[in-house]
C-alpha positions as semicolon CSV with decimal commas, in nm:
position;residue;x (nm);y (nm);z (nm)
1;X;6,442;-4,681;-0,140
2;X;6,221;-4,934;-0,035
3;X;5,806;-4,899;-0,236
4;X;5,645;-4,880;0,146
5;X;5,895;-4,576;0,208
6;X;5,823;-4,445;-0,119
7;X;5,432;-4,436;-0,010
8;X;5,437;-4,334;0,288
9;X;5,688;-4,047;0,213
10;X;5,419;-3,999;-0,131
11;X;5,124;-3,996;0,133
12;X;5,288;-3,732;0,421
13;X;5,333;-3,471;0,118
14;X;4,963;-3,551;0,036
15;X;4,820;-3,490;0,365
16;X;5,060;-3,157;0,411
17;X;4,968;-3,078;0,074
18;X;4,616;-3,084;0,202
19;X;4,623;-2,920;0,514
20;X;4,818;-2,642;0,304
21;X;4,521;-2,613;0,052
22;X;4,294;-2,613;0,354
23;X;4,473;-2,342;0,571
24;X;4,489;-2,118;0,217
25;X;4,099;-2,198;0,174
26;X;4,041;-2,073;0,483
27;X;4,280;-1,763;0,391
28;X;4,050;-1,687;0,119
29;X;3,768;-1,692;0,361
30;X;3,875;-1,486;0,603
31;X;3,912;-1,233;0,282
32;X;3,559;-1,261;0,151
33;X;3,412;-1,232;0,496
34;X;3,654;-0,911;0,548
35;X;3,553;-0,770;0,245
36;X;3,158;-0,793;0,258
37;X;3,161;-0,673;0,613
38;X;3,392;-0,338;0,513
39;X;3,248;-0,310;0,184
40;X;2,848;-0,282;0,340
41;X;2,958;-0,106;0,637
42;X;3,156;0,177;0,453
43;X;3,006;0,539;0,482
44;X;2,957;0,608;0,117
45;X;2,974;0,996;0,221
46;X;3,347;0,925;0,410
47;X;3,397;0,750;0,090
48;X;3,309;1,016;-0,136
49;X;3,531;1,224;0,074
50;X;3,850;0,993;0,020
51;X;3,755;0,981;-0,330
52;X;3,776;1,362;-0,333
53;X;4,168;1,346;-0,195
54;X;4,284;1,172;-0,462
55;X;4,211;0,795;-0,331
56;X;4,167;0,527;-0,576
57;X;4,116;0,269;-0,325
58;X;3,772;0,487;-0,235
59;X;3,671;0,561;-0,556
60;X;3,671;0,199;-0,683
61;X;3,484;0,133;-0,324
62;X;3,219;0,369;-0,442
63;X;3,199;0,221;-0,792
64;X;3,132;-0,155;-0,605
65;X;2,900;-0,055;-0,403
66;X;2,637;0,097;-0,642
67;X;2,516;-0,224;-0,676
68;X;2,539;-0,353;-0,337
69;X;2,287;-0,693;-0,456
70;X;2,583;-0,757;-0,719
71;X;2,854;-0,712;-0,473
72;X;2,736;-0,898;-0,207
73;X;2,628;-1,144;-0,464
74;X;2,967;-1,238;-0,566
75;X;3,158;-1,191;-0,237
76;X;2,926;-1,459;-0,085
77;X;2,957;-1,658;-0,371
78;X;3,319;-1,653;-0,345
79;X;3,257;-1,718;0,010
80;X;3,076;-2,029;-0,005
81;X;3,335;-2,169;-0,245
82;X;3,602;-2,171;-0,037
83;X;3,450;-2,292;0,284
84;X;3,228;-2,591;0,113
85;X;3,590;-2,655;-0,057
86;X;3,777;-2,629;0,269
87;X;3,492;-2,841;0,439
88;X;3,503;-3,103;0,220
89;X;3,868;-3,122;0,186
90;X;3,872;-3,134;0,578
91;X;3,637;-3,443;0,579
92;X;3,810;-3,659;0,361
93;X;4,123;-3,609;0,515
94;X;4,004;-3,664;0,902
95;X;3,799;-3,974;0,742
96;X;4,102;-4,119;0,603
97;X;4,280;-4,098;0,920
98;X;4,019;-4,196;1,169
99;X;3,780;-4,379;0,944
100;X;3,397;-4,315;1,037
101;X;3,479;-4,063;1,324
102;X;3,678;-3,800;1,115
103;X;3,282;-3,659;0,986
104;X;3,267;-3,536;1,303
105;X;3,608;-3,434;1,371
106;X;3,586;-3,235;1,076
107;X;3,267;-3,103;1,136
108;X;3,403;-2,930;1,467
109;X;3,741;-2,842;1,378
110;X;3,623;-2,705;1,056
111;X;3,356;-2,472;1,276
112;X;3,603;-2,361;1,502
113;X;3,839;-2,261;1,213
114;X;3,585;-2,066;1,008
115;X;3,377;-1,917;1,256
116;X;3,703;-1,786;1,467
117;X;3,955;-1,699;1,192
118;X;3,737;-1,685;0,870
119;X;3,427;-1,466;1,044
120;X;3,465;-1,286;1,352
121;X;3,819;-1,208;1,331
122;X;3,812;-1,047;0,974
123;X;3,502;-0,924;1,041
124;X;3,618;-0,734;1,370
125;X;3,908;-0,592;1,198
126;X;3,632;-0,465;0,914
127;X;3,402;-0,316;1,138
128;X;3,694;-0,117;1,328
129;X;3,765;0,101;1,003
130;X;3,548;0,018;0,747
131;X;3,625;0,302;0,507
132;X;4,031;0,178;0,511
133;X;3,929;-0,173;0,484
134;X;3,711;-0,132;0,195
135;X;3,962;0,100;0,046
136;X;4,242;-0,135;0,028
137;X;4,016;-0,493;-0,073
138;X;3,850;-0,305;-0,339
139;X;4,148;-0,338;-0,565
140;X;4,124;-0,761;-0,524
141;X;3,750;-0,732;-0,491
142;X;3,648;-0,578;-0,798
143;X;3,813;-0,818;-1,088
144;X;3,617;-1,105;-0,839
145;X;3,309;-0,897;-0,884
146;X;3,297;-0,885;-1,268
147;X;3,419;-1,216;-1,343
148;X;3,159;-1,388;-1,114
149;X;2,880;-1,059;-1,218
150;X;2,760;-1,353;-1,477
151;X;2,649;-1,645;-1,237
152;X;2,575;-1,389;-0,932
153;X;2,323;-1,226;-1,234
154;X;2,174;-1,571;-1,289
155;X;2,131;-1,630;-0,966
156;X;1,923;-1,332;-0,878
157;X;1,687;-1,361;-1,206
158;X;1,621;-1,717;-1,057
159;X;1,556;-1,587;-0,706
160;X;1,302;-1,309;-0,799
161;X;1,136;-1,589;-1,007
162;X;1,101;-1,769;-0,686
163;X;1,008;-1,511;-0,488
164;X;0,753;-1,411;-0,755
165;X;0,612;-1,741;-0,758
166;X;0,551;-1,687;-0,364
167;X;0,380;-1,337;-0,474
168;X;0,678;-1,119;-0,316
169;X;0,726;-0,831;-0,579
170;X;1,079;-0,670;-0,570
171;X;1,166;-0,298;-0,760
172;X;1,487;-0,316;-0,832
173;X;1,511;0,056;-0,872
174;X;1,373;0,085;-0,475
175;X;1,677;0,064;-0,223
176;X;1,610;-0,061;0,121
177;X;1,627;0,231;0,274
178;X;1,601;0,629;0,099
179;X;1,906;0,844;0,161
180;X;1,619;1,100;0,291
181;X;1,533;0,893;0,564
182;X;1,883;0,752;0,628
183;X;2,026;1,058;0,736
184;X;1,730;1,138;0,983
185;X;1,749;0,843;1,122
186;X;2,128;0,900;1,180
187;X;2,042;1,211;1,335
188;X;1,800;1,106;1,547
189;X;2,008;0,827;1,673
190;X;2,340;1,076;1,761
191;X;2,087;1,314;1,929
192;X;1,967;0,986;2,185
193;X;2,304;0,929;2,179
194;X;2,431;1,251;2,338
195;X;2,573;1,318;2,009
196;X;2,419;1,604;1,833
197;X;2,250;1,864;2,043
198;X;1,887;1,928;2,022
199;X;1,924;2,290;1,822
200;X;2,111;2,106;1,630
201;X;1,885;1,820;1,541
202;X;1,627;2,086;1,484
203;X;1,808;2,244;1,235
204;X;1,928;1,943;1,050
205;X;1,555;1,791;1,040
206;X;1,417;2,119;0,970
207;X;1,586;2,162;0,659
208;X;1,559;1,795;0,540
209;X;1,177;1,813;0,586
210;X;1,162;2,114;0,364
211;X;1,065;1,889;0,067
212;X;0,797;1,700;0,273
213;X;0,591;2,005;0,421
214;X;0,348;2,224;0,255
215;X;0,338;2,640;0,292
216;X;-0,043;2,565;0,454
217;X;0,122;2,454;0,738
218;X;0,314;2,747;0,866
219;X;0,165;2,994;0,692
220;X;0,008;3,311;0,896
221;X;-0,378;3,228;0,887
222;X;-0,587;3,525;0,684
223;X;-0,764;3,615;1,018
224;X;-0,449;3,708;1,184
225;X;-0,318;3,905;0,850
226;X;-0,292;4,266;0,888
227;X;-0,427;4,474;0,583
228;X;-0,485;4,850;0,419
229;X;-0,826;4,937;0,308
230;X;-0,743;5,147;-0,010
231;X;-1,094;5,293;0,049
232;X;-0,966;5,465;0,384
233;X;-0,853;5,837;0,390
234;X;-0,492;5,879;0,269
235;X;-0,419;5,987;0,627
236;X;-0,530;5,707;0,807
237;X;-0,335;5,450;0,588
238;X;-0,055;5,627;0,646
239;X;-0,067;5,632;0,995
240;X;-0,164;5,246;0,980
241;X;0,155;5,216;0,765
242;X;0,412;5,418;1,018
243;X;0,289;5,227;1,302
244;X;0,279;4,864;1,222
245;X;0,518;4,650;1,240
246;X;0,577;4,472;0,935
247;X;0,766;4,578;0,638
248;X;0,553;4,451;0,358
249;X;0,125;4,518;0,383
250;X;-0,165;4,327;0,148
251;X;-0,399;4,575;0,031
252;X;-0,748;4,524;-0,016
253;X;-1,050;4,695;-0,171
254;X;-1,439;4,615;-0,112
255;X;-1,321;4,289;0,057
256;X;-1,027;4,150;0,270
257;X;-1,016;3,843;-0,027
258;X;-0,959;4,089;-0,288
259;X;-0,624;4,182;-0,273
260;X;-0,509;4,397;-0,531
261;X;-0,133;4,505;-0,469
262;X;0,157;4,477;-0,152
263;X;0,274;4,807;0,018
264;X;0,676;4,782;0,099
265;X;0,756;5,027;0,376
266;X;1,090;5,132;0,165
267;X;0,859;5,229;-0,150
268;X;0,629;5,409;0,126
269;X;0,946;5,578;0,283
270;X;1,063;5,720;-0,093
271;X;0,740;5,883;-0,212
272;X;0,656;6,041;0,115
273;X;1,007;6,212;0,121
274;X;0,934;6,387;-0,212
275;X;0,619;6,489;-0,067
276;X;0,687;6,585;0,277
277;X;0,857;6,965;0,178
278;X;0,506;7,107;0,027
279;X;0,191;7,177;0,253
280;X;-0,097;6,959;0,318
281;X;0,086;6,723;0,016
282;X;-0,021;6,403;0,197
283;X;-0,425;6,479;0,149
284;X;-0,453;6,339;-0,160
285;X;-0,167;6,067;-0,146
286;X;-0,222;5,760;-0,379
287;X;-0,068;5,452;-0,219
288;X;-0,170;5,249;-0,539
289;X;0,102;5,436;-0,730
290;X;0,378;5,259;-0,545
291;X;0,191;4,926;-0,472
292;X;0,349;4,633;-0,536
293;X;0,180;4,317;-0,804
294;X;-0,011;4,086;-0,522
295;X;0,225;3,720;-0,569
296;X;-0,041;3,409;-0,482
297;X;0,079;3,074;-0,398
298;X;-0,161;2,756;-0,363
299;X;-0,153;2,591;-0,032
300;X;-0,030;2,239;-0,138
301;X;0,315;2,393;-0,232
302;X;0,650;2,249;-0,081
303;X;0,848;2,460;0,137
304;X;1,129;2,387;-0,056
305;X;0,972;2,455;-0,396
306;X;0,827;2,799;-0,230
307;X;1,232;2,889;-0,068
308;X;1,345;2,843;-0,424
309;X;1,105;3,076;-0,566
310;X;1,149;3,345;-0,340
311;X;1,537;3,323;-0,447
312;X;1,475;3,308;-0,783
313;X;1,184;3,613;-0,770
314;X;1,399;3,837;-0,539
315;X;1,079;3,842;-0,309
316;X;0,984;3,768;0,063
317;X;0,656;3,753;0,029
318;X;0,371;3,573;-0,087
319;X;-0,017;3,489;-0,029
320;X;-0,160;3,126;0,036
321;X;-0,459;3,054;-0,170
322;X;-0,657;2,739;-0,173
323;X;-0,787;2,576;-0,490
324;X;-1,087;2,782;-0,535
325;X;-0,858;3,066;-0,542
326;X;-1,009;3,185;-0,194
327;X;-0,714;3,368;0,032
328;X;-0,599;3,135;0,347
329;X;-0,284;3,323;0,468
330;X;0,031;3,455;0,436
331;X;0,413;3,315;0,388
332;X;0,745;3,482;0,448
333;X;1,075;3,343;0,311
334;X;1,164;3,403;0,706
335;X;0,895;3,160;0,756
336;X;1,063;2,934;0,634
337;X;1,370;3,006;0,768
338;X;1,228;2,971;1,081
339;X;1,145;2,598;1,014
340;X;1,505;2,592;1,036
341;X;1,688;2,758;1,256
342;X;1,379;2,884;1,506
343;X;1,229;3,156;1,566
344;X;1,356;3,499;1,431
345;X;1,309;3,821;1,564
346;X;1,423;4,210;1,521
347;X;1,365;4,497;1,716
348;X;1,017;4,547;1,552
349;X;0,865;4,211;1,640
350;X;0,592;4,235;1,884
351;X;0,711;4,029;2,195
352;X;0,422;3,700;2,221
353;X;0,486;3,436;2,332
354;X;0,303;3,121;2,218
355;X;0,414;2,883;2,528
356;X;0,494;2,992;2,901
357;X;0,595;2,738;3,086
358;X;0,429;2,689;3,440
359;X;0,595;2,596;3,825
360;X;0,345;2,308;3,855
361;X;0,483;2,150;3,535
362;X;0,214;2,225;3,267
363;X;0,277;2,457;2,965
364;X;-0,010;2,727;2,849
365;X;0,012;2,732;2,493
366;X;-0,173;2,987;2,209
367;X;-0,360;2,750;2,036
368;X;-0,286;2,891;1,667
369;X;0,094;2,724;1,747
370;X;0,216;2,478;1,535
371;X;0,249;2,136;1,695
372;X;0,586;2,099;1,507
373;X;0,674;2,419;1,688
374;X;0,539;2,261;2,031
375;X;0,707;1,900;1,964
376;X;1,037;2,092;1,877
377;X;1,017;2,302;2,218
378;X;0,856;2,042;2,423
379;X;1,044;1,704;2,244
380;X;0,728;1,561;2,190
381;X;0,606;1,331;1,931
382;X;0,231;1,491;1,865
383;X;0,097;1,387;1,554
384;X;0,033;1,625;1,300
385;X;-0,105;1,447;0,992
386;X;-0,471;1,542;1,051
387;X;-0,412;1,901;1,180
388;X;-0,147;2,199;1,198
389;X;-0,206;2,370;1,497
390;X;-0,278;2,258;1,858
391;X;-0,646;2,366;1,863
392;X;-0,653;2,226;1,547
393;X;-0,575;1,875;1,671
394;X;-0,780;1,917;1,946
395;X;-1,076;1,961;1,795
396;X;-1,002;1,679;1,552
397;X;-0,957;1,425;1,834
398;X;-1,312;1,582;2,033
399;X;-1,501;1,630;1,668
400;X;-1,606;1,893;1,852
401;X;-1,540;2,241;1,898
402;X;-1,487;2,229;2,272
403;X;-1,635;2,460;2,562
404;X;-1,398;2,643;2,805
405;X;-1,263;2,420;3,092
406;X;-1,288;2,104;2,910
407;X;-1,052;1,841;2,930
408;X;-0,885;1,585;2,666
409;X;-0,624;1,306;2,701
410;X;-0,509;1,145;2,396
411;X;-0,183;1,076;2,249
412;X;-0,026;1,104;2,664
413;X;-0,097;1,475;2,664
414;X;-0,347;1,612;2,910
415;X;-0,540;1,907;2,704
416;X;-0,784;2,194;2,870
417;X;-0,952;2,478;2,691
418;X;-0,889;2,813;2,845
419;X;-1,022;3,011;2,641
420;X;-1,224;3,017;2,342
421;X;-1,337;3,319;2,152
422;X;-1,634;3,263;1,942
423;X;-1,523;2,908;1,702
424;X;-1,157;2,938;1,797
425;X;-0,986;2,783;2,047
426;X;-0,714;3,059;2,167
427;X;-0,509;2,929;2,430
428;X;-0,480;2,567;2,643
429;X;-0,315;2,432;2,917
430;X;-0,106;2,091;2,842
431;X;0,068;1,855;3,077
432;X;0,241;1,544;2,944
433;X;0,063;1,219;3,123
């Protein structure tokens, strides 16, 4: 065989040879770009869930993606790799063949290839079932991840130098984005997306939010507390007793802030039935004798923190103080409850209603309701930061204790006084500008 055959025969495998090492680059690509996209996108909860079955696939998933900066660290790594290899294996060849044109032949053939088959088509595929995708790279991905964990580790301590040196301060123990607020966020976003119903989202955000509010807030204010003077007649506190309607009663003595035991109704119930078979036995009754220990609570505490000390006392009751020990209210583990699932009421509850909607569009509300009560009835988005109740923020937007008949707009709610009984405002009429 003729030398010129021998080269160009030596030169055709060279040029296959490269477009094979280019189309296997680009194979490689297409992996890493798969991978990242399925390996970020992945629900860790669905993951946790095939981890639970019995999938390794998942369970290796989760392991990766503790440390999402390493992971995507090393798959873009990888990444880059390939296509600057690919690229520049691209541009020699097309330069060889057409001399100063085949830059730019490369340049958009090479494009084309990556961003088509290397990017959006893995990607696609990723995005379509991430939890699958990410099961079944995670086997090829992880080896990748700790044999590259060395450079990709270099490469961030130089990075947070830089950004250091620009004053940006990173915590690596902060993630982007707390779980807490992750999952109201995804709530929020099925509910606007016809999704989740709005009892639902209630629900859901009321018991996330547990942790974030404070007993003060829903508590029932001292002034609307019903109590037993223990200096009354025996008669007259039990008649008080029989006809309210609450199972558990603060009594006082000398002063409505100096509670000195809780009455049960059941307690009540058993010592008037041994009593009740002998004449005139009720004269002298001593409630004090069955009275529970009074259980004080300060006002700053969590609603979670309180819901887990009710469980763990075996009690439903407690009284808010404030830091100077001075008594502010009243909480009920159904109060909290409540800030879960809504209202709850038996057969005893007096019937009020805190909000009656009217035909011309405007709502009356009392003005001791909550506004999270009001935004959850309503779907509004009051603020309640500076205040608990509805008269409450009213009067801290006026910095005022308005008059009956005036009129407020802030926050694109249209508020008028009703009525006001001495320094409380007691009900308002609202209409949404």
């Amino acid at each position: 065989m003729p030398p010129e055959t021998i080269d160009i025969v030596s030169w055709d495998t060279a040029i296959w040879g490269i477009i094979l090492a280019i189309f296997g680059l680009l194979v490689l690509s297409a992996f890493f770009s798969g991978s990242e996209t399925a390996l970020t996108a992945a629900n860790r909860a669905k993951l946790h869930g095939m981890a639970e079955n019995g999938s390794n696939g998942a369970k290796r998933a989760l392991r990766l993606t503790e440390d999402s900066e390493r992971l995507i660290g090393s798959v873009l790594l990888g990444n880059n790799l390939v296509n600057i290899l690919a690229t520049s294996l691209a541009t020699s060849l097309f330069t060889v063949l057409y001399g100063a044109n085949g830059i730019a032949i490369a340049t958009i053939v090479m494009t084309l290839l990556v961003l088509i088959f290397a990017e959006v088509l893995p990607k696609t595929y990723a995005i379509t079932n991430p939890e699958k995708a990410a099961s079944l790279v995670s086997r090829v991905v992880a080896p990748i991840v700790w044999i590259l964990s060395p450079i990709v580790s270099t490469i961030r301590v130089f990075v947070r130098l830089l950004l250091r040196l620009v004053g940006v301060k990173i915590d690596p123990d902060t993630s982007i984005m707390a779980a807490h607020e992750e999952i109201k966020g995804a709530i929020s976003l099925h509910h606007s997306e016809g999704l989740v119903e709005k009892d639902d989202r209630d629900r859901l955000l009321g018991a996330l939010d547990l942790k974030l509010r404070e007993v003060d807030e829903i508590m029932l204010h001292r002034s609307d507390i019903e109590m037993i003077d223990i200096d009354k007649p025996s008669e007259e506190i039990l008649s008080q007793c029989f006809q309210s309607s609450h199972t558990r009663l603060p009594i006082f003595k000398d002063d409505p802030e100096n509670i000195i035991g809780i009455l049960h109704s059941k307690d009540l119930l058993r010592a008037v039935d041994k009593l009740i078979g002998t004449r005139d036995a009720l004269k002298g009754f001593d409630i004090m004798k069955i009275a529970r220990d009074a259980y004080f609570v300060p006002e700053t505490t969590s609603l979670d923190d309180q819901m887990r000390e009710f469980l763990r006392r075996k009690g439903h009751f407690a009284l808010v103080v404030d830091e100077y020990g001075s008594l502010q209210g009243l909480i009920t583990l159904e109060d909290i409850l409540e800030e879960i699932v809504g209202e709850i009421a038996d057969e005893h509850d007096v019937d009020e209603h805190d909000l009656i909607r009217e035909t011309d569009g405007s709502i009356t509300v009392d003005g001791a309701m909550t506004i999270r009560d009001l935004n959850r009835e309503c779907d509004w988005a009051l603020p309640d930061e500076n205040a608990n109740t509805v008269a409450g923020l009213v009067i801290f937007e006026a910095q005022m204790i308005p008059q009956e008949g005036q009129v407020f707009s802030f926050q694109g709610v249209r508020f008028e006084v009703l009525v006001r009984e001495i320094n409380r405002i007691t009900s308002l009429k609202l209409r949404k500008l």
